[in-house]
Kinemage of the C-alpha trace (Angstrom):
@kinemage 1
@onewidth
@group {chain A} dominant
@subgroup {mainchain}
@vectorlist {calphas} color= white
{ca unk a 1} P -25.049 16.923 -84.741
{ca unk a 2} L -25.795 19.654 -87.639
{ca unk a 3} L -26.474 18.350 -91.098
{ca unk a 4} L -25.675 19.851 -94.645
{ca unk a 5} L -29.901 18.079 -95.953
{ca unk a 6} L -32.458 17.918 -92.888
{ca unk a 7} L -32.315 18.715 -89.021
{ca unk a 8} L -29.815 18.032 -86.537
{ca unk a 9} L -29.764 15.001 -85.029
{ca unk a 10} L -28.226 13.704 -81.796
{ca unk a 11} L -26.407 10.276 -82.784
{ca unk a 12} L -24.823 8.144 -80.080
{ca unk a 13} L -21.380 6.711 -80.855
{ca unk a 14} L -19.696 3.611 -79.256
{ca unk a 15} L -16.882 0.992 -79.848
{ca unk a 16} L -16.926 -2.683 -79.715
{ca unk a 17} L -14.377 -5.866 -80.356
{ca unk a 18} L -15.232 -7.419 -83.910
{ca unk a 19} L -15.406 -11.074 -84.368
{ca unk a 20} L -11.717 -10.633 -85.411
{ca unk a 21} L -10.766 -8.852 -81.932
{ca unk a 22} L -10.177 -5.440 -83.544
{ca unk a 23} L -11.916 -2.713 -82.043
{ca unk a 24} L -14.839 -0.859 -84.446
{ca unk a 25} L -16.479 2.652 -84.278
{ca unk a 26} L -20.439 2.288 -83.928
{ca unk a 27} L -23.155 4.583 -84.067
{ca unk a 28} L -26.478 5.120 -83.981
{ca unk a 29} L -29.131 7.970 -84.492
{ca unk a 30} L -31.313 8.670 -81.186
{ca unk a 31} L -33.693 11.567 -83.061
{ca unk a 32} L -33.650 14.725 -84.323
{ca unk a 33} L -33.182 17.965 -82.234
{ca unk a 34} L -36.758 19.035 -82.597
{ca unk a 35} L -37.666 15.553 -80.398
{ca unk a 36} L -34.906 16.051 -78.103
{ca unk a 37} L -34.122 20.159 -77.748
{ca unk a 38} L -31.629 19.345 -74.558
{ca unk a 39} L -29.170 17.037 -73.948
{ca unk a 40} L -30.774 15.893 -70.769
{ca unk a 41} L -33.700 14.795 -72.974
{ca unk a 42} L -31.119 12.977 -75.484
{ca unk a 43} L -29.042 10.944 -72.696
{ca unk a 44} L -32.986 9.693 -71.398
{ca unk a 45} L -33.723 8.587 -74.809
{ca unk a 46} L -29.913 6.595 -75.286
{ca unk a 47} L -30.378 4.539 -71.543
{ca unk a 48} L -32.190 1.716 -73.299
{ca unk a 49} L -29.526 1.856 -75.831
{ca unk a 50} L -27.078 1.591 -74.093
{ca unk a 51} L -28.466 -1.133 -71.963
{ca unk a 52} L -28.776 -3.637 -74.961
{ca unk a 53} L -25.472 -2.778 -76.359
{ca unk a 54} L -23.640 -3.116 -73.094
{ca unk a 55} L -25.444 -6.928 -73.160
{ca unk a 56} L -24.368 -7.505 -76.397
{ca unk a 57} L -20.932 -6.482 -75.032
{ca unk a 58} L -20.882 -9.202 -72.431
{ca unk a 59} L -22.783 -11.558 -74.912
{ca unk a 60} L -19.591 -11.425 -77.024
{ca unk a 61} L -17.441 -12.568 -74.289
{ca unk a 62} L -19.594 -14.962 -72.552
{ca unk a 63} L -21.860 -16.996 -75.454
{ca unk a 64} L -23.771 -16.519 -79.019
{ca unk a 65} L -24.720 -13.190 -80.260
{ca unk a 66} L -27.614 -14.808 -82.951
{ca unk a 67} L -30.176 -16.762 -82.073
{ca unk a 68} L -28.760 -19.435 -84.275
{ca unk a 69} L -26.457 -19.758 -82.426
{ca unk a 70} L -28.413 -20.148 -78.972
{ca unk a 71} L -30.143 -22.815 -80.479
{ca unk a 72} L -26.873 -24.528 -81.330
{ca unk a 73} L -25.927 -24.432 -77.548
{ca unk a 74} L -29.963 -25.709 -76.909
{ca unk a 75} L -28.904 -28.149 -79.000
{ca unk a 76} L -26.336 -29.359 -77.344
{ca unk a 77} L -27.228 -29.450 -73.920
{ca unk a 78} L -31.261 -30.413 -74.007
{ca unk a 79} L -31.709 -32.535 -77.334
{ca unk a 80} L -27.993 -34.746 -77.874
{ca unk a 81} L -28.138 -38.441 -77.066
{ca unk a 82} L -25.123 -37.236 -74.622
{ca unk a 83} L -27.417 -34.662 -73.155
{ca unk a 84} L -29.683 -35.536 -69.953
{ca unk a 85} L -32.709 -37.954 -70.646
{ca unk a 86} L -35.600 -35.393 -69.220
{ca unk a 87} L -37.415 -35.518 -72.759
{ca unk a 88} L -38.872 -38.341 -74.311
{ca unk a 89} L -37.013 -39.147 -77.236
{ca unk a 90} L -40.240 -38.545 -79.623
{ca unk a 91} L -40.544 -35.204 -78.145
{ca unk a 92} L -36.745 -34.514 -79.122
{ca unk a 93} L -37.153 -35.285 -82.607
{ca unk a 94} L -40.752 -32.738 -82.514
{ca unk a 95} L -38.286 -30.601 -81.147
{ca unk a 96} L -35.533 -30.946 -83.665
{ca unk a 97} L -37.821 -30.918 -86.704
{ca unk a 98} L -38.984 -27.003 -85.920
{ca unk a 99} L -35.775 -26.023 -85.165
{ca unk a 100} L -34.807 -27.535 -88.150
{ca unk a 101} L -37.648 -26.347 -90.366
{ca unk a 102} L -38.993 -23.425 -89.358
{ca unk a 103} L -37.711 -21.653 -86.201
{ca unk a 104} L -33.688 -21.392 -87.388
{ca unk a 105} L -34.439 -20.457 -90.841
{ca unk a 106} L -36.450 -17.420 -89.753
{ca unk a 107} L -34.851 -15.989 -86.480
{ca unk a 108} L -31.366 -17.867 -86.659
{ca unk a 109} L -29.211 -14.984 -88.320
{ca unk a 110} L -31.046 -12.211 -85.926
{ca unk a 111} L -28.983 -10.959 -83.152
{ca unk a 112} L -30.534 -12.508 -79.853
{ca unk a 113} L -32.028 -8.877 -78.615
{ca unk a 114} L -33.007 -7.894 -82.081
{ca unk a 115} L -36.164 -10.689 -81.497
{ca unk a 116} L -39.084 -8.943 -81.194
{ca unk a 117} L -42.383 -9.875 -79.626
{ca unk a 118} L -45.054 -8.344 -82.028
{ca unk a 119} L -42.773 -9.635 -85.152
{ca unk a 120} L -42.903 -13.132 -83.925
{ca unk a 121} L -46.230 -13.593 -82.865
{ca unk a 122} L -46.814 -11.853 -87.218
{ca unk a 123} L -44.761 -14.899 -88.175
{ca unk a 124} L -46.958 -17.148 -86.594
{ca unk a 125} L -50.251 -15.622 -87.632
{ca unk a 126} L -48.762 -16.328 -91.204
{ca unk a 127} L -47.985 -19.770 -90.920
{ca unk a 128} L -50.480 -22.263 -92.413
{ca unk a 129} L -50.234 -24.508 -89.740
{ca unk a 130} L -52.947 -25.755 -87.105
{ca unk a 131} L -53.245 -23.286 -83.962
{ca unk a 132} L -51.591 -26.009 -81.758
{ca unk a 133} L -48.849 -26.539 -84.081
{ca unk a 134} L -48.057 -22.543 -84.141
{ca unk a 135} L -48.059 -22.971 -80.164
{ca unk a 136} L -45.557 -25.317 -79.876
{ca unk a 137} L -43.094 -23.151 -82.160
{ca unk a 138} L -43.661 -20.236 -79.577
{ca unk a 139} L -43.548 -22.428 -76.863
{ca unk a 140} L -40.121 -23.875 -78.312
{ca unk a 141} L -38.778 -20.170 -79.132
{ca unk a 142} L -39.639 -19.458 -75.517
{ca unk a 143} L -37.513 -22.930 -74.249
{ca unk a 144} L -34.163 -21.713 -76.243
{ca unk a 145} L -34.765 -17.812 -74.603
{ca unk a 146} L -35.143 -19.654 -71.495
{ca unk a 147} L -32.066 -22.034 -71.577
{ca unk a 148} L -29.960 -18.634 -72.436
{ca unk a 149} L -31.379 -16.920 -69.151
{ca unk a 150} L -30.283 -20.198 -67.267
{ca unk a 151} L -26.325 -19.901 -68.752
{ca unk a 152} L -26.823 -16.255 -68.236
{ca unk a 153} L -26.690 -15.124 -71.317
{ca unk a 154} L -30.231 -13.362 -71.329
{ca unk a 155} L -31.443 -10.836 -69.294
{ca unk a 156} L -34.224 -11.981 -66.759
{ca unk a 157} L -36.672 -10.053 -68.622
{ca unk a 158} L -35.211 -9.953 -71.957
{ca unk a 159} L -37.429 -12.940 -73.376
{ca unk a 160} L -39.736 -11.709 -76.042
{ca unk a 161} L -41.628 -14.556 -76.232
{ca unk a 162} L -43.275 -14.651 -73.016
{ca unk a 163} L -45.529 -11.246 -74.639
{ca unk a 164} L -46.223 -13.106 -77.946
{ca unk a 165} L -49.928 -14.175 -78.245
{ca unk a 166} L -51.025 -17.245 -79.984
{ca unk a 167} L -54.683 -19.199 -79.291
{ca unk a 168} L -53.612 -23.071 -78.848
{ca unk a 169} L -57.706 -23.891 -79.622
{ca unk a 170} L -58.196 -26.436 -81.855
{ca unk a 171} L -59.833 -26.185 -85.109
{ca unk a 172} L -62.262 -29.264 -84.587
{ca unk a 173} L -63.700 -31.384 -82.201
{ca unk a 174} L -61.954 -35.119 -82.296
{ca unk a 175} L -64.123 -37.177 -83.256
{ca unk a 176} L -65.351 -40.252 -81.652
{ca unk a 177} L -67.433 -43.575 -82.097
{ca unk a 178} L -70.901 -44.030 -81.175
{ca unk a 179} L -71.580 -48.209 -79.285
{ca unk a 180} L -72.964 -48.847 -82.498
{ca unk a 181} L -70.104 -47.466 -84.883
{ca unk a 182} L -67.356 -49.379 -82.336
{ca unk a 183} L -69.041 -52.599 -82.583
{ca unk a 184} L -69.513 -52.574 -86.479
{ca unk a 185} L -65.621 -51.550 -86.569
{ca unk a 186} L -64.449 -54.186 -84.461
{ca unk a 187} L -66.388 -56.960 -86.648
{ca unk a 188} L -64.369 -56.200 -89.633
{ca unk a 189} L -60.779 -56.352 -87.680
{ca unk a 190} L -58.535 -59.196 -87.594
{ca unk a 191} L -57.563 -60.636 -84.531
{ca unk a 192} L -54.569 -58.756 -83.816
{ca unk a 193} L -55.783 -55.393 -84.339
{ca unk a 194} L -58.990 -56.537 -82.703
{ca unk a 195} L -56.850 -56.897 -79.351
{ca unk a 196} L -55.000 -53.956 -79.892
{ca unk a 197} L -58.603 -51.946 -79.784
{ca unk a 198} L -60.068 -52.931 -77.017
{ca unk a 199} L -56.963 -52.233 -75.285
{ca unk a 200} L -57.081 -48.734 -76.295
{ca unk a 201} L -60.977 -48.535 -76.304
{ca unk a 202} L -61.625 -50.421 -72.758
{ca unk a 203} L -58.506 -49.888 -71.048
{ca unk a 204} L -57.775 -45.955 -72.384
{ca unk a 205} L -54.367 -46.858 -73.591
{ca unk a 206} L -52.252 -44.973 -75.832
{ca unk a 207} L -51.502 -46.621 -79.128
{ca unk a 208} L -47.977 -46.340 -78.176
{ca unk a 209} L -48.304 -48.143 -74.927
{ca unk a 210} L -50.580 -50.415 -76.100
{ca unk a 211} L -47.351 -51.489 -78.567
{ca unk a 212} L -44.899 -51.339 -75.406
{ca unk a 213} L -47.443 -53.899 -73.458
{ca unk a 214} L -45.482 -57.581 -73.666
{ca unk a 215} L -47.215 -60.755 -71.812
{ca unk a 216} L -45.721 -60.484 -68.762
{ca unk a 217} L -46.879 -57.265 -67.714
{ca unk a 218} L -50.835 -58.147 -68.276
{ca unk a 219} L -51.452 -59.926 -64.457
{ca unk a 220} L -54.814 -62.113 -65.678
{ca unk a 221} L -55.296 -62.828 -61.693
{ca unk a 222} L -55.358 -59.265 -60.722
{ca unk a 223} L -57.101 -58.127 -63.822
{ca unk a 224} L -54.982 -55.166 -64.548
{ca unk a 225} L -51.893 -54.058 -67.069
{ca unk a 226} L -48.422 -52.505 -65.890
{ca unk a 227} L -47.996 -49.882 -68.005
{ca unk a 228} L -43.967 -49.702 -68.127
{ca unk a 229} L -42.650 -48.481 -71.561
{ca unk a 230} L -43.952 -47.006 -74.542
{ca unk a 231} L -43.205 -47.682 -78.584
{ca unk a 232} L -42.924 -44.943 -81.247
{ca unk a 233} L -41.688 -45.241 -84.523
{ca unk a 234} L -39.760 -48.391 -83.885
{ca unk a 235} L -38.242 -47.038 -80.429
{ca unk a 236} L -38.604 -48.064 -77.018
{ca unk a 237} L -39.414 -44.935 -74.449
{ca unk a 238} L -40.566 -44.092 -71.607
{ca unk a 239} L -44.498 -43.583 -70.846
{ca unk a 240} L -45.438 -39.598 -71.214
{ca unk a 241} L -45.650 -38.746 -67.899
{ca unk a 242} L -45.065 -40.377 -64.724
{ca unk a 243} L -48.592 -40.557 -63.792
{ca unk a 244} L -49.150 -42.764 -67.500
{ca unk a 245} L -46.966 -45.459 -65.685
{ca unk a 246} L -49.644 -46.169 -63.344
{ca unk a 247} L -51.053 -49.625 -63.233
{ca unk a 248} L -54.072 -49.887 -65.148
{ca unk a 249} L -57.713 -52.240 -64.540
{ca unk a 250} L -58.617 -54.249 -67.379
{ca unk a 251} L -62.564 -55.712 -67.664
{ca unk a 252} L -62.941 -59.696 -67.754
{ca unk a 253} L -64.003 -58.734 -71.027
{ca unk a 254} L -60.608 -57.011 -72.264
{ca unk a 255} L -58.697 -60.262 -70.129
{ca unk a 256} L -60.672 -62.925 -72.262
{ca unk a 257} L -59.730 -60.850 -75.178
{ca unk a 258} L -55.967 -60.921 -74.495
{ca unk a 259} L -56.050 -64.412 -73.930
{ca unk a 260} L -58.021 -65.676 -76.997
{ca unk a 261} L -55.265 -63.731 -78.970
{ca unk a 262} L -52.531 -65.448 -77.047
{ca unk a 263} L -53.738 -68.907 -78.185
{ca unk a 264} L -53.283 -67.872 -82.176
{ca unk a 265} L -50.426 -65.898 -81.507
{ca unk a 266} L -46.569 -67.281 -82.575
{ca unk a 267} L -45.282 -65.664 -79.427
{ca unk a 268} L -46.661 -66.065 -76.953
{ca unk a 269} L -44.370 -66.198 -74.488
{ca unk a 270} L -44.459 -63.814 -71.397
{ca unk a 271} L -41.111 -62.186 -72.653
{ca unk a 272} L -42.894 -61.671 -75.924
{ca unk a 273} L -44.334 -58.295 -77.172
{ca unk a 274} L -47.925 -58.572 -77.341
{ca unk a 275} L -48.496 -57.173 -80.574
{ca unk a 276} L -45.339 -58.393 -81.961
{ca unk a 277} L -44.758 -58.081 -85.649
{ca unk a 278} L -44.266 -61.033 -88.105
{ca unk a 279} L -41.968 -58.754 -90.339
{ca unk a 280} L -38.888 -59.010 -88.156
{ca unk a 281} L -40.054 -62.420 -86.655
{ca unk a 282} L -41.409 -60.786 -83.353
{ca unk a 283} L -38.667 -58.761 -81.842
{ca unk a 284} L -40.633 -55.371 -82.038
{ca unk a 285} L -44.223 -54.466 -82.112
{ca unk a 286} L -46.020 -53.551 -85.699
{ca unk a 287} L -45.781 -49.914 -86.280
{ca unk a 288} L -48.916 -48.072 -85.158
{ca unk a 289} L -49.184 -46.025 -88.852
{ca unk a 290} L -48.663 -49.237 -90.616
{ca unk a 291} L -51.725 -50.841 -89.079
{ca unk a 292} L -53.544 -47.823 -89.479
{ca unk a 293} L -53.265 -47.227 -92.531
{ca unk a 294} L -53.589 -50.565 -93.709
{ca unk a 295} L -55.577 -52.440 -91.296
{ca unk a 296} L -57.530 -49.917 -88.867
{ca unk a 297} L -59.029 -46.998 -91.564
{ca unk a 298} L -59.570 -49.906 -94.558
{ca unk a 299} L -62.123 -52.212 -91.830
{ca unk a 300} L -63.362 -48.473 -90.676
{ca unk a 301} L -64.143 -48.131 -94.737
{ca unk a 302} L -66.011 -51.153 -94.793
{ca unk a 303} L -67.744 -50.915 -92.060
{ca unk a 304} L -69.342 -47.441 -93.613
{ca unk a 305} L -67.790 -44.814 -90.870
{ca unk a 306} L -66.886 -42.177 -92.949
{ca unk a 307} L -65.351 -40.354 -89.743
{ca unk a 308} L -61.572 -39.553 -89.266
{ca unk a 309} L -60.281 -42.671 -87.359
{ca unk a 310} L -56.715 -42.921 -85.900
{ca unk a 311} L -55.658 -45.362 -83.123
{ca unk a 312} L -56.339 -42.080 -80.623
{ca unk a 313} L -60.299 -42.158 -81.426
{ca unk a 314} L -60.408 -45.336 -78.788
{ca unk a 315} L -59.099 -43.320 -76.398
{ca unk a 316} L -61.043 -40.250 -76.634
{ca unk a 317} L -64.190 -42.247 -77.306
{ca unk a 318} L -62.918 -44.031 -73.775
{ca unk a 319} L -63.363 -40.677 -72.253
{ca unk a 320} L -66.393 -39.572 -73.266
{ca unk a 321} L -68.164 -42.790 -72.287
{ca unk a 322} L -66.851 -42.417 -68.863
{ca unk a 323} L -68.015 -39.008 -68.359
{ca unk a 324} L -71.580 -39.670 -70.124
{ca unk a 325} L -72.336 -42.465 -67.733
{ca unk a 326} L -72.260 -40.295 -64.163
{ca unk a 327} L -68.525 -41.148 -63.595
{ca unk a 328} L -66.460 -38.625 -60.846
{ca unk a 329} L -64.569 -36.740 -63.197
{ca unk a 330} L -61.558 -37.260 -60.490
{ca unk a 331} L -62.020 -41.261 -61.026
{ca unk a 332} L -62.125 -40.349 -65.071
{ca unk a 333} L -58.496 -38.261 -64.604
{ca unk a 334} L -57.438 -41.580 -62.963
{ca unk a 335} L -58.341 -43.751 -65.465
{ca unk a 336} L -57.126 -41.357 -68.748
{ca unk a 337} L -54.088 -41.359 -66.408
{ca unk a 338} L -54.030 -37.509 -66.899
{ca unk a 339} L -51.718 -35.525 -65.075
{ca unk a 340} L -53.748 -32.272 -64.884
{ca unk a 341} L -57.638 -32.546 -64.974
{ca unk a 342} L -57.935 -29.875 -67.382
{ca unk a 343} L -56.474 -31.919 -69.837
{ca unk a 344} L -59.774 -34.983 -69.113
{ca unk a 345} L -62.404 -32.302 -69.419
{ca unk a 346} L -61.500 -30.097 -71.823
{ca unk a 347} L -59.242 -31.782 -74.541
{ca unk a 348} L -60.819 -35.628 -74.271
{ca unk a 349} L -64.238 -35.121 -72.856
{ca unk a 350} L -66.962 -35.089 -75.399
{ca unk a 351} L -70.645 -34.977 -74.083
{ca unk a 352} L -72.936 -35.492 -76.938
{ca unk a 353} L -76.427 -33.751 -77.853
{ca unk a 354} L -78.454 -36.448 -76.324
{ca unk a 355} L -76.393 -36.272 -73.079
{ca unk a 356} L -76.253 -33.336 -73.356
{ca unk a 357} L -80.076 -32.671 -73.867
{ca unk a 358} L -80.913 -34.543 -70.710
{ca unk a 359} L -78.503 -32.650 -68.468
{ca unk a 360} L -80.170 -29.344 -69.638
{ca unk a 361} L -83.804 -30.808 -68.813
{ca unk a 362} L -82.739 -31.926 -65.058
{ca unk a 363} L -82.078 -28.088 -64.513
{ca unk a 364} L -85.440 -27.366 -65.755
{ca unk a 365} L -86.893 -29.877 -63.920
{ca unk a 366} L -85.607 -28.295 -60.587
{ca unk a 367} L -86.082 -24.702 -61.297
{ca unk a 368} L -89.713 -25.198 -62.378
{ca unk a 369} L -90.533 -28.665 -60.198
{ca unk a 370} L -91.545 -30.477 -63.526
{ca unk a 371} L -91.956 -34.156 -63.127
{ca unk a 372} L -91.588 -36.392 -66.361
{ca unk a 373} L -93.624 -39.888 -67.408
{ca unk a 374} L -91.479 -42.909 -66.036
{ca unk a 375} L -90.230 -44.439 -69.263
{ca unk a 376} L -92.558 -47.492 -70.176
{ca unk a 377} L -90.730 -50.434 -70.008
């Protein structure tokens, strides 16, 4: 196509049905005639073109053009209370919240093939957010591209996530408590939270099954816990994974615990939440930020640990005694009750310098035959 100000161009020219039903002239310029001297060249460069706008075509007549409105479908089908029950209800409302506040107000008015790949994964570089955090938006973005492959309104290998980059590494190591730290902690707890502790620190609970625990599922003649529901923000769920329902040993120690708490506690009965709270007169559990912020990181305060403490240090700390004292990592997946390995050894695991220290002198020993002084007793 000649121009009256700069080369010629080749420009490709189609129609398509409005959101009114009325048909409208496109076009679009491919490049000039310098980059493209034949028309051969010219209908090469368009195929791609054409391609997407043929898909927008049947996206028109089949489902939502914009990504907003994908997610509204997503919506609909994956995160409703009428929709299926395969996520936990927590993980719904994660779910919800990034839609909410940060993955519809950026990409929601963009046409679903106009996402692409090396924009998003700028987007997420941006964000002031902590590397796991920025995962979990890409790894959401790439759930709603996924559910419109499944109703077919996506191309296979139209998803322009699955080529975005973005390290999941966290920024610091979680911390955890040394024997001596736990035991000046748990001198400065009251009884309740006391409980609730060694649950988590002997046992390798969750906080939020720890809360879903009520009397009748700790068997005292057995010596272990049935680990049947979990409590988050004031709802009753499911455990994480199937593997987290697993029944779970608990030390004479952890036993005579429980039980010295069930003599002082108002309910007591086996139908009874363990942890119940004295606010609404025992029919749910406290709320794990409650006590933590007002209970757990005071006593932690007091007890001069100025480390970041959470409910989820017990558990990690947990870990990372198992592993330090010779334990099969296989028997330490069991216990976490960790679906994947991986997710024991390198997210939970801590070994510490001294531990650490004597691993790296064992090799030495071997390669050079050193023997070391028997410690004096």
């Amino acid at each position: 196509m000649p121009r009256k100000n700069g080369p010629a161009v080749w420009v490709y020219r189609w129609r398509e049905t409005d959101e009114h039903g009325e048909r409208q002239l496109r076009k679009k310029v491919i490049g000039t005639a310098t980059q493209y001297p034949t028309k051969a060249l010219a209908s090469a460069a368009v195929e791609s073109l054409k391609r997407r706008v043929n898909r927008a075509g049947a996206q028109k007549l089949a489902g939502p053009r914009t990504f907003g409105g994908l997610v509204d479908h997503y919506r609909l089908k994956e995160l409703s209370r009428e929709s299926n029950d395969r996520k936990r209800r927590k993980t719904k409302k994660v779910y919800e919240c990034n839609l909410k506040n940060h993955i519809v107000p950026r990409w929601g008015d963009y046409e679903i093939l106009e996402i692409a790949s090396v924009e998003v994964e700028e987007w997420l570089d941006e964000l002031k957010m902590a590397p796991s955090s920025r995962a979990k938006l890409r790894n959401q973005m790439s759930t709603v591209f996924r559910h419109g492959i499944r109703w077919g309104w996506v191309g296979q290998h139209e998803n322009p996530i699955a080529m975005v980059r973005c390290s999941s590494k966290r920024l610091s190591t979680p911390e955890t408590l040394t024997t001596e730290e736990f035991r000046s902690l748990f001198g400065k707890l009251p009884d309740r939270e006391r409980a609730m502790g060694i649950v988590c620190a002997t046992a390798g609970l969750r906080i939020s099954e720890t809360l879903g625990l009520k009397w009748a599922d700790i068997d005292f003649v057995e010596g272990q816990a049935n680990v049947l529901r979990s409590i988050s923000e004031g709802e009753v769920g499911d455990c994480k994974t199937e593997v987290s329902q697993q029944p779970v040993p608990l030390d004479a120690l952890t036993l005579e615990e429980l039980q010295s708490w069930r003599r002082v506690t108002m309910y007591a009965a086996d139908s009874d939440w363990i942890f119940a709270s004295d606010a609404v007169f025992g029919k749910m559990p406290v709320w794990a930020v409650s006590s933590l912020q007002k209970v757990l990181q005071p006593a932690a305060r007091r007890a001069g640990i100025t480390k970041r403490i959470g409910w989820h240090t017990f558990r990690h700390t947990y870990s990372t005694l198992l592993s330090e004292y010779g334990n099969d990592v296989k028997v330490v997946q069991e216990l976490m009750r960790h679906a994947k390995l991986s997710t024991t050894m390198e997210i939970y695991t801590h070994p510490r310098m001294k531990r650490k220290r004597e691993t790296q002198s064992q090799v030495v020993d071997a390669l050079f035959s050193r023997k070391r002084a028997e410690a004096v007793a």
